[in-house]
C-alpha positions as CSV (number, residue, x, y, z in Angstrom):
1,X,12.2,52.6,119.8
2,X,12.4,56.4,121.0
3,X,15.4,58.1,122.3
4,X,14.5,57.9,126.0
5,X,13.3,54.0,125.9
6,X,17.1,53.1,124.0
7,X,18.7,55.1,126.8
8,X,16.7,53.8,129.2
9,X,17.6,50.1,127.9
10,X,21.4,51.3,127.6
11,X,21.6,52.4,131.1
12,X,19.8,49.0,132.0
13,X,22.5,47.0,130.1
14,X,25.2,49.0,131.8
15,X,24.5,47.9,135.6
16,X,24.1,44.3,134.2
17,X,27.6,44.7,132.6
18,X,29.2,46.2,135.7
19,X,27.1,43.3,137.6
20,X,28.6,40.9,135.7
21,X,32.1,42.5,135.5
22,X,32.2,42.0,139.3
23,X,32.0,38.3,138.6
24,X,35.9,38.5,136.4
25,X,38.7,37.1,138.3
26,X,41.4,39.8,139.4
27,X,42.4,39.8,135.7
28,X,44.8,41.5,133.3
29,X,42.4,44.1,132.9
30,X,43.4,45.3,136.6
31,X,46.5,46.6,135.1
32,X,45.0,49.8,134.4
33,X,46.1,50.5,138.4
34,X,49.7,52.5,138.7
35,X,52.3,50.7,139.9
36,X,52.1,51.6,143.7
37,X,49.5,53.0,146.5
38,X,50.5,56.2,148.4
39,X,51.7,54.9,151.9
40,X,51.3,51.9,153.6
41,X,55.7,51.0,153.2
42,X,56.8,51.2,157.2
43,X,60.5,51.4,157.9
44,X,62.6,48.1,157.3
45,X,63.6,45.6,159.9
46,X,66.4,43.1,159.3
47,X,65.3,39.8,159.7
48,X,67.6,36.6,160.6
49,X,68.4,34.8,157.4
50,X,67.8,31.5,159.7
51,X,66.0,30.3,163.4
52,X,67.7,30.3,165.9
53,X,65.7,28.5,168.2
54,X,63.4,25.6,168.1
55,X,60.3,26.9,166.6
56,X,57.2,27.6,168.5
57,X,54.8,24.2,168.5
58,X,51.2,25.7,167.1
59,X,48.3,25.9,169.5
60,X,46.0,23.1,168.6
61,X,42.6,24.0,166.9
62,X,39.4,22.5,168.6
63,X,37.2,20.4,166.4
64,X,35.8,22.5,163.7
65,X,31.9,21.4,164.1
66,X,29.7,19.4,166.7
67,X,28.6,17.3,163.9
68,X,30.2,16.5,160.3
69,X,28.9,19.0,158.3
70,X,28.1,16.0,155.2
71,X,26.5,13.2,157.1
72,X,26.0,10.1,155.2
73,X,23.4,7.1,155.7
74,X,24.0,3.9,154.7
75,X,21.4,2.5,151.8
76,X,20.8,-0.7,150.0
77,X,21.7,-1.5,146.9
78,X,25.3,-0.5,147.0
79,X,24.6,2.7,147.6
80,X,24.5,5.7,150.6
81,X,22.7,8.6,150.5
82,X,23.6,12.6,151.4
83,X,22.2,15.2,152.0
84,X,22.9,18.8,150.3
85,X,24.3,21.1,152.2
86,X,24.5,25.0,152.1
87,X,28.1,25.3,150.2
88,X,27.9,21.8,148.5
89,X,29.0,21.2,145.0
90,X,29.2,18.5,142.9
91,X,33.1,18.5,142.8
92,X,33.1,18.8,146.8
93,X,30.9,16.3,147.2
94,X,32.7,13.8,145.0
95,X,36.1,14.7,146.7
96,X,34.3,14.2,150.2
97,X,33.2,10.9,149.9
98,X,36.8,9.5,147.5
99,X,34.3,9.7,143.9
100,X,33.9,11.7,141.3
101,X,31.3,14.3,140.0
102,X,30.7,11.8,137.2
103,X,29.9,9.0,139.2
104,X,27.2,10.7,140.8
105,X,25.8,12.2,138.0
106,X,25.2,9.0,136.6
107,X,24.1,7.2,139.4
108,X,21.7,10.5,139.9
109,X,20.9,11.1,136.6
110,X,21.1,14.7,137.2
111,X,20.2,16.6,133.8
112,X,21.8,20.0,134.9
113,X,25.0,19.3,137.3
114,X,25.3,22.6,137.9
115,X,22.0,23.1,139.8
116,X,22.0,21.2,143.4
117,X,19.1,22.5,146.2
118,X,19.8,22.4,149.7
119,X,18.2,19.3,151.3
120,X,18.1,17.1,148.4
121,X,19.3,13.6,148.3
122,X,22.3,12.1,146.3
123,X,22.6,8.6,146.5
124,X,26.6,8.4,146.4
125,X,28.3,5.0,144.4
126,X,28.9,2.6,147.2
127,X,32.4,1.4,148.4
128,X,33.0,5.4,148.5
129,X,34.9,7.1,151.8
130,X,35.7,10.2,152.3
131,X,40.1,10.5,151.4
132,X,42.0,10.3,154.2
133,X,43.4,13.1,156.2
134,X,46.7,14.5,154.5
135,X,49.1,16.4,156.4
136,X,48.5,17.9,160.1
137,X,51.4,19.7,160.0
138,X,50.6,23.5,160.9
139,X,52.4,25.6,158.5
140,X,51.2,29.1,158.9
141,X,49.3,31.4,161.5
142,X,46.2,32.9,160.2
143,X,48.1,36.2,160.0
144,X,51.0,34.8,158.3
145,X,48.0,34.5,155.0
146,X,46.3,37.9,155.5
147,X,48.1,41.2,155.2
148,X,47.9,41.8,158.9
149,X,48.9,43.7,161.8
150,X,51.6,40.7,161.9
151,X,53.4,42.6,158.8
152,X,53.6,46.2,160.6
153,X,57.5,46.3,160.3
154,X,58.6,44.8,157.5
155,X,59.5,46.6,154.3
156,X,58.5,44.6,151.2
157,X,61.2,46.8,149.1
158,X,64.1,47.1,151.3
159,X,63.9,43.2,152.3
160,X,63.7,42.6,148.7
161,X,67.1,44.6,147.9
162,X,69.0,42.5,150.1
163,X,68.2,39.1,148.0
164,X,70.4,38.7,145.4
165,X,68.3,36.8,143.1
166,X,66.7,37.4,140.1
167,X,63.5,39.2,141.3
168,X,66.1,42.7,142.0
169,X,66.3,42.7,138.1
170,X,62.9,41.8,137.2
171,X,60.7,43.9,135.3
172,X,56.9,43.6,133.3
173,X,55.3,46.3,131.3
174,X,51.7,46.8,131.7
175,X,50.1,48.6,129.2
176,X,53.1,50.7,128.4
177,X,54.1,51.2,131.9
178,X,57.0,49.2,133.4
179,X,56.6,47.8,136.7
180,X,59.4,46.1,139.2
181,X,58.8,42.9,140.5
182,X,58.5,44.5,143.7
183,X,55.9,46.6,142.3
184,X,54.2,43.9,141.7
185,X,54.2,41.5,144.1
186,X,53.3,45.0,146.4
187,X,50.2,45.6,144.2
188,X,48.6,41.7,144.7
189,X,49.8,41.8,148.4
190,X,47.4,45.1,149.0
191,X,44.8,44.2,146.7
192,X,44.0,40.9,147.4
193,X,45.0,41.3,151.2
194,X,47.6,39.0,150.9
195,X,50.5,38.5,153.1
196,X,53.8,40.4,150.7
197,X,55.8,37.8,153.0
198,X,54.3,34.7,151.7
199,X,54.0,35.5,148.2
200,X,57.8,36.0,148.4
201,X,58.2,32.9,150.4
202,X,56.1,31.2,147.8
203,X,58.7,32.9,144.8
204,X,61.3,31.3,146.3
205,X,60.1,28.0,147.2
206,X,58.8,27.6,143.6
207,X,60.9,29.8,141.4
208,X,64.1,30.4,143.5
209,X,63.9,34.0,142.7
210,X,65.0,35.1,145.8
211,X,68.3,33.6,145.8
212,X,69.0,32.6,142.3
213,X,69.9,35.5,139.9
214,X,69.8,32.8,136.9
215,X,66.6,31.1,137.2
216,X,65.4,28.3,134.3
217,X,62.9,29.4,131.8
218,X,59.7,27.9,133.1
219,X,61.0,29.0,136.9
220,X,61.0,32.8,135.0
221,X,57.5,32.0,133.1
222,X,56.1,30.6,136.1
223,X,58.0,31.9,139.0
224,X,55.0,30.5,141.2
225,X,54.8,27.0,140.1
226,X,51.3,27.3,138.1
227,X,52.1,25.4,134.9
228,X,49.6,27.2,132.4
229,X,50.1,29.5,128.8
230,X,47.5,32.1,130.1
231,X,49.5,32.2,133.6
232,X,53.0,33.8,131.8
233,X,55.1,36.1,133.9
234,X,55.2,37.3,137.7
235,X,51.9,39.3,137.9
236,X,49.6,36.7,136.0
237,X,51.0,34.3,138.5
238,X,50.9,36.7,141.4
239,X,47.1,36.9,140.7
240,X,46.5,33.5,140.3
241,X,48.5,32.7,143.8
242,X,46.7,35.2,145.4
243,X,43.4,34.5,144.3
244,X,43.6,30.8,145.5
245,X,45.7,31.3,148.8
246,X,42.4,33.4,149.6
247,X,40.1,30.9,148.4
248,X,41.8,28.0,150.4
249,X,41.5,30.4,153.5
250,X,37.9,31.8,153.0
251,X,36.2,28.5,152.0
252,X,37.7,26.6,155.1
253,X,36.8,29.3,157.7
254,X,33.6,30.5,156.3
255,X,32.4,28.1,153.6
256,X,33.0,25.0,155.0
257,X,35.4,23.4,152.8
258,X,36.7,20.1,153.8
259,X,38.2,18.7,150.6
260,X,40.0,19.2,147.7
261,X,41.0,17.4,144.5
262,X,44.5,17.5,142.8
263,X,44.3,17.9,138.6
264,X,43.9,14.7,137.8
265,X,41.0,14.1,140.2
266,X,42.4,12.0,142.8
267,X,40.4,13.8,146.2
268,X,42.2,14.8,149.5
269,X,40.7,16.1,152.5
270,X,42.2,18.6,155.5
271,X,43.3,17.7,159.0
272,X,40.0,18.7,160.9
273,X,42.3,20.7,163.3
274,X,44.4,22.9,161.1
275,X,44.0,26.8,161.1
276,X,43.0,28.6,157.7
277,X,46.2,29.4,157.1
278,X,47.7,26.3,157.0
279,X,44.7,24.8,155.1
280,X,45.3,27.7,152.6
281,X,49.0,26.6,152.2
282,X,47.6,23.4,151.7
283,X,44.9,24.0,148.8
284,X,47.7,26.0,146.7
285,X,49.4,23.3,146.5
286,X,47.2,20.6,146.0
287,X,45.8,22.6,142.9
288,X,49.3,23.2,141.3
289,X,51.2,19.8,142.6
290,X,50.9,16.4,141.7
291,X,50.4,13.9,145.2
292,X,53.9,12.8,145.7
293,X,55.1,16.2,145.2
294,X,52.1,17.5,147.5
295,X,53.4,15.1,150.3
296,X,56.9,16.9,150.5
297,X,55.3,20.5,150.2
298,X,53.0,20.5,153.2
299,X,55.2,18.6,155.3
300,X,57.6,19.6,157.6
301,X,60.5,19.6,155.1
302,X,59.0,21.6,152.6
303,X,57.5,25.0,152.1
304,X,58.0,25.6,155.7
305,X,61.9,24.9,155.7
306,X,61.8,28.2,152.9
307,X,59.7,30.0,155.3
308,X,61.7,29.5,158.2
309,X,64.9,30.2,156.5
310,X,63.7,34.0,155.1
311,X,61.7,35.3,157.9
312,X,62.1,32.9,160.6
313,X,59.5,31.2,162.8
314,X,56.1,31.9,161.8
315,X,54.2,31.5,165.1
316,X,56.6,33.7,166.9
317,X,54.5,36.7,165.1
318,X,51.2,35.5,164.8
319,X,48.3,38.0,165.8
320,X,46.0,35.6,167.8
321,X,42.7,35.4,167.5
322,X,43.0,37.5,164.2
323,X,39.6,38.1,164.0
324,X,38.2,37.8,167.6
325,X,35.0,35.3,168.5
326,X,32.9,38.3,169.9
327,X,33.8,40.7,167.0
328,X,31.0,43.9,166.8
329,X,30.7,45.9,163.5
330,X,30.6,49.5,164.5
331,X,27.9,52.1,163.7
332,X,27.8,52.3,160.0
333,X,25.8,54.2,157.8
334,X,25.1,53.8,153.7
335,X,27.9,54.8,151.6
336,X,26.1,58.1,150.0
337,X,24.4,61.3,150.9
338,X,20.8,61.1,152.7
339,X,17.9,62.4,150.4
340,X,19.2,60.5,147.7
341,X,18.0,57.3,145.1
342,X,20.3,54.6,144.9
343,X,20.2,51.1,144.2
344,X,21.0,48.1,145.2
345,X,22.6,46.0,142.4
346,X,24.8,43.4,143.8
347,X,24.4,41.4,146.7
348,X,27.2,39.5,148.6
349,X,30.4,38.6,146.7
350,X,34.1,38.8,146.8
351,X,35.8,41.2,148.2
352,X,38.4,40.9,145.7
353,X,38.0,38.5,142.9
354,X,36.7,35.2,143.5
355,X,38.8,33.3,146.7
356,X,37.7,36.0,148.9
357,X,35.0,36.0,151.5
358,X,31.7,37.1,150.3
359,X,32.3,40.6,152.2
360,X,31.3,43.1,149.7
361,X,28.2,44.5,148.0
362,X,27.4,46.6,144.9
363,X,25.4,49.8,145.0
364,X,24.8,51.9,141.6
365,X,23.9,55.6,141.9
366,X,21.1,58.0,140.4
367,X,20.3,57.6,136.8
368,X,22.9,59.7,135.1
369,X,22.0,62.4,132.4
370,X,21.2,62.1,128.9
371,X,24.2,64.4,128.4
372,X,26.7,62.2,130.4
373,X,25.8,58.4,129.4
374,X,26.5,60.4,125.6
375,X,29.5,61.5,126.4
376,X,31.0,58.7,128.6
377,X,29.3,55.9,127.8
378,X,27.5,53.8,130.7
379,X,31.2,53.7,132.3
380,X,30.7,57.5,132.8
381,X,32.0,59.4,136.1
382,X,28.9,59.5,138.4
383,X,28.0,63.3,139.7
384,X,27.1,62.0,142.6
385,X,29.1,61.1,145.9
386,X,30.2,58.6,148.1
387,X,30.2,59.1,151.3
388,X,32.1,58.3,154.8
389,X,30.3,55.5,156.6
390,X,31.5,56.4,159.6
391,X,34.5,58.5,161.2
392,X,37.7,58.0,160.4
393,X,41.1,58.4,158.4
394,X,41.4,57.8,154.9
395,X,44.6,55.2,154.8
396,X,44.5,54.6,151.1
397,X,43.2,56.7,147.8
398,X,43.5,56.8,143.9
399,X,43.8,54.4,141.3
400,X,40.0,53.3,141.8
401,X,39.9,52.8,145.3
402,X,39.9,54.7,148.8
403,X,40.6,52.7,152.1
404,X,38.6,54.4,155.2
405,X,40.7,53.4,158.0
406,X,37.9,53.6,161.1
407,X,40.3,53.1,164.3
408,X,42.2,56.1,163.3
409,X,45.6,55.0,163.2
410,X,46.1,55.3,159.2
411,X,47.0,51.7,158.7
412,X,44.5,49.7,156.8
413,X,46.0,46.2,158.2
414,X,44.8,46.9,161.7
415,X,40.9,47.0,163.3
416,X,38.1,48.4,161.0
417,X,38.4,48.9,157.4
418,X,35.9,50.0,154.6
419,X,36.8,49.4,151.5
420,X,35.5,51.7,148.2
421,X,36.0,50.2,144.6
422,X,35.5,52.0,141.4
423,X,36.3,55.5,142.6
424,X,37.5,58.0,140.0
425,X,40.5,59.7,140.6
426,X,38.5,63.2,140.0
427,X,38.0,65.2,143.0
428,X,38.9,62.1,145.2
429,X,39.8,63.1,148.7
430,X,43.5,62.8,150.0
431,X,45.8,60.0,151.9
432,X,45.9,60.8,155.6
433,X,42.4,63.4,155.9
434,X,40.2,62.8,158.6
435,X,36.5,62.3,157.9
436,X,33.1,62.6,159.5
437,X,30.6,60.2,158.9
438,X,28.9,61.3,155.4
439,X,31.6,63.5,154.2
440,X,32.0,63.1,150.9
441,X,35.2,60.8,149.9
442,X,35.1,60.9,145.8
443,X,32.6,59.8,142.1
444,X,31.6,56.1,141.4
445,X,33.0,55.2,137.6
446,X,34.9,52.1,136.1
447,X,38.2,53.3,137.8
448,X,40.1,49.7,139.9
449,X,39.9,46.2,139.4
450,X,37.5,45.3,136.2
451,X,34.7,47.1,135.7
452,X,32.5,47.7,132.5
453,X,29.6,50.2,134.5
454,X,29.1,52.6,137.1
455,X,28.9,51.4,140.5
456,X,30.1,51.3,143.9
457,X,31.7,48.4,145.2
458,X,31.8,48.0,148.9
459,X,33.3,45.8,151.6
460,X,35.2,45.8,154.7
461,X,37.7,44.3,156.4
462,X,39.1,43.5,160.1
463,X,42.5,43.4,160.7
464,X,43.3,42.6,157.0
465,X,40.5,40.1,157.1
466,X,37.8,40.3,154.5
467,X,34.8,39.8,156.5
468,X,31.6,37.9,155.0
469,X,28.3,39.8,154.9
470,X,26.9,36.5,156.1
471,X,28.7,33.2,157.0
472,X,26.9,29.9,155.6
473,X,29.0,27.2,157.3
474,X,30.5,28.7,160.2
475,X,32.5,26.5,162.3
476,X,32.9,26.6,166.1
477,X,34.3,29.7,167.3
478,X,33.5,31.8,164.2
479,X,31.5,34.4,164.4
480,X,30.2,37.1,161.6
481,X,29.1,40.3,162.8
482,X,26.3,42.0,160.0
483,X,26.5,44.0,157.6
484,X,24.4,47.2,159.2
485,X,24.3,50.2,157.1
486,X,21.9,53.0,158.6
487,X,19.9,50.6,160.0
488,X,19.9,47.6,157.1
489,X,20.9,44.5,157.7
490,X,22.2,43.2,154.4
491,X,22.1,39.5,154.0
492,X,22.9,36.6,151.4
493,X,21.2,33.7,150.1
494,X,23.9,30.8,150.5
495,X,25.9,29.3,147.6
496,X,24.4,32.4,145.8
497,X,26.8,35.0,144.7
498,X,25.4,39.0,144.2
499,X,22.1,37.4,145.5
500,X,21.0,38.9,148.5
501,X,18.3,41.0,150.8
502,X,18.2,44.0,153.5
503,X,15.8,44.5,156.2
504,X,15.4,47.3,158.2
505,X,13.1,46.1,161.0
506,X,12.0,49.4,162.5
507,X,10.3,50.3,159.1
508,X,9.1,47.3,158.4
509,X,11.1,47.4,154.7
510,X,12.8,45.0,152.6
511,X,14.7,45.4,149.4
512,X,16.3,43.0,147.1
513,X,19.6,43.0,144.9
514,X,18.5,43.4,141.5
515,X,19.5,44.6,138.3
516,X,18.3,47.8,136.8
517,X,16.4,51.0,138.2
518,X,12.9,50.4,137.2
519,X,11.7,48.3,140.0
520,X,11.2,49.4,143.6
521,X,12.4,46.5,145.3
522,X,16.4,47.8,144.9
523,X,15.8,51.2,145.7
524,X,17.4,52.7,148.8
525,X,17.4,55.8,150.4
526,X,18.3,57.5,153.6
């Protein structure tokens, strides 16, 4: 093999590892992040330690979809039949109709579980039902689960100083650097979009840290209730936490999730007229509580009683709709400078780690140089740029990301937000600079999150909202504006993450995420 095919083949095995790097949960490997973002802290605001009113009574959700989205027939033998749907998997499936994936499998005789088409046929084992209905109790706003506008005066740090429990004193070390718990809990809350209040109102419901300076040793190993030897210490179970909150929220509103199973198998399905932010509270716990315990946490009397006492009422803050029906995308154009090559490597997948909505895609720039892959590797710092999608103010830079704020106001919790992953911290442009639409923001590399190759990883957000490229099951009153980028309209195959197309229908082009940079069909240029 010559020198140019082995770097060609190196350069090829790069983008597949930083494909597949995209795939890694929000793991320990994000560590290599400092311990706080420039801005984004807001002045404090005392809140009442307890209501003191009756609290607001939830508006009531209309019914999430004309028809059930599984529909069952009857069949003879002891036996119904279902149909696939877009979304389906085995384990849904099972917990949907009160089976298990076994059960089916068997009666199928499927040789490969882990393949399903949409439209085929499962016969499902007769006497099945889908589980009851748990809890309809509403426990959370929408914007009580995303870091909103809803969260625009409260300081995670100075609210923090005033508990006198056990997370003032806390501490982790992260590859030699020390981080507060605060830190910490800061850190997930931006990253993963994440409310900061609820993952303190989680600490304390679980782990007392809030109000117990002398918590037990499994409430200090797992401070959010997730009982596992991988999941030791606060940010191992911050990630976690986050991770699934999202994935309870995401999959209900734009995946159309249903159902659920606790660990030992038992299925339970949602209320049909809960919000995602309830049903998020409610697929935390059912993955990390047994039933009985389940029944007091979603209830009335449970994790709500902790919420109410730290931060009051919920509803009385909730920014409603969060995402509105009629929601436009504005003018956006590709993330790098016209006249150039790049590709299209990744096609819709999570925003951040794996619970998120499919709202980001992966672009890889021009072949580097001999010189540069032998000096850096294939996690090298790209010479080329990215560049402003469209005007605005850059809320958030460093540390692997930059946040391009596109209302103007500097706060990346409110209107539109792109989102920029695996940015160096070399030449990267400022906190608080105004852009123009193609100005150049900073060098794709490994920097943020997990990444093992050079690429550009690229979402956006509404209102703190990760925003799907394209929404499989969308239920009444949900509504995903495109993905648009100078004319492309990027969309995903469903149930098929980083697979994906864009179309541009004036020139009559398509293009196709794909690994490598050998073959046309990724190539994009401007």
């Amino acid at each position: 093999m010559g020198k140019r095919s082995f770097y060609l083949l190196w350069v090829a095995l790069g983008l597949f590892a930083a494909i597949m790097a995209c795939t890694r949960p929000g793991s320990e490997k994000v560590v290599y992040v400092t311990a706080t973002f420039p801005g984004g802290v807001l002045l404090p605001t005392e809140t009442s330690s307890a209501p003191t009113d009756t609290p607001i009574k939830p508006t009531p959700n209309p019914a999430r979809f004309d028809t059930p989205v599984a529909v069952a027939a009857s069949g003879g033998g002891g036996e119904q039949s279902y149909t696939v749907q877009s979304g389906d998997t085995l384990n849904v499936i099972a917990a949907r109709f009160g089976t298990t994936a076994q059960a089916i499998i068997s009666l199928n005789g499927l040789t490969n579980p882990d393949i399903l088409e949409v439209g085929q046929v499962l016969r499902i084992p007769t006497g099945s039902a889908p589980p009851p209905p748990t809890s309809g109790f509403k426990t959370i706003p929408d914007s009580e689960l995303v870091y909103s506008p809803a969260v625009k005066d409260f300081d995670l740090a100075s609210y923090a100083k005033l508990k006198p429990g056990f997370l003032r004193v806390y501490s982790e070390e992260l590859n030699g650097e020390l981080w507060s718990g605060v830190e910490l809990i800061n850190q997930v809350a931006l990253d993963y979009s994440v409310n900061p209040r609820l993952l303190l109102a989680l600490l304390e419901y679980q782990g007392g840290w809030l109000s117990n300076p002398n918590p037990t040793e499994d409430q200090q190993n797992y401070p959010m209730g997730i009982i596992s030897l991988d999941r030791v210490g606060l940010w191992r179970q911050l990630l976690a936490a986050a991770n699934t909150l999202n994935a309870g929220y995401y999959g209900w509103k734009y995946r159309g999730l249903e159902t659920a199973s606790f660990a030992d198998g038992t299925p339970l399905s949602f209320a049909s007229d809960l919000n995602a932010g309830t049903v998020a509270i409610q697929y935390f716990f059912s993955q990390f509580s047994n039933e009985a315990q389940y029944q007091v946490d979603v209830s009335e009397q449970g994790f709500f009683q902790t919420y109410l006492t730290l931060f009051g009422d919920p509803f009385r803050s909730a920014v409603e709709p969060l995402v509105p029906n009629d929601l436009q995308q504005p003018t956006m154009m590709f993330p790098f400078s016209q006249g150039e090559t790049w590709y299209f490597t990744g096609g819709p997948h999570g925003g951040y780690n794996t619970g998120s909505a499919w709202s980001s895609v992966d672009f890889a720039p021009p072949t580097p140089s001999d010189e540069l892959v032998a000096q850096q590797g294939y996690c090298y710092i790209s010479v080329n740029w990215v560049t402003a999608v469209a005007p605005g103010v850059i809320a958030r830079s460093g540390n692997g990301y930059i946040i391009l704020d596109l209302d103007g106001d500097g706060n990346e919790h409110t209107g539109w937000t792109a989102i920029y992953l695996h940015i160096s911290s070399q030449e990267v442009v400022k906190p608080g600079t105004r852009v123009q639409t193609g100005d150049k923001l900073g060098h794709p590399s490994c920097e943020g999150g997990y990444s093992t190759g050079t690429h550009l990883h690229f979402g956006r957000r509404y209102n703190g909202e990760w925003i799907p490229v394209t929404c499989d099951i969308c239920p009444k009153g949900v509504a995903v504006p495109p993905l648009v980028l100078s004319g492309w309209t990027i969309t995903g195959y469903p149930n098929q993450e980083y697979q994906g197309y864009m179309t541009n229908d004036k020139l009559g082009a398509e293009r196709r995420a794909n690994v490598g940079r050998e073959d046309p069909i990724n190539q994009i240029s401007w």
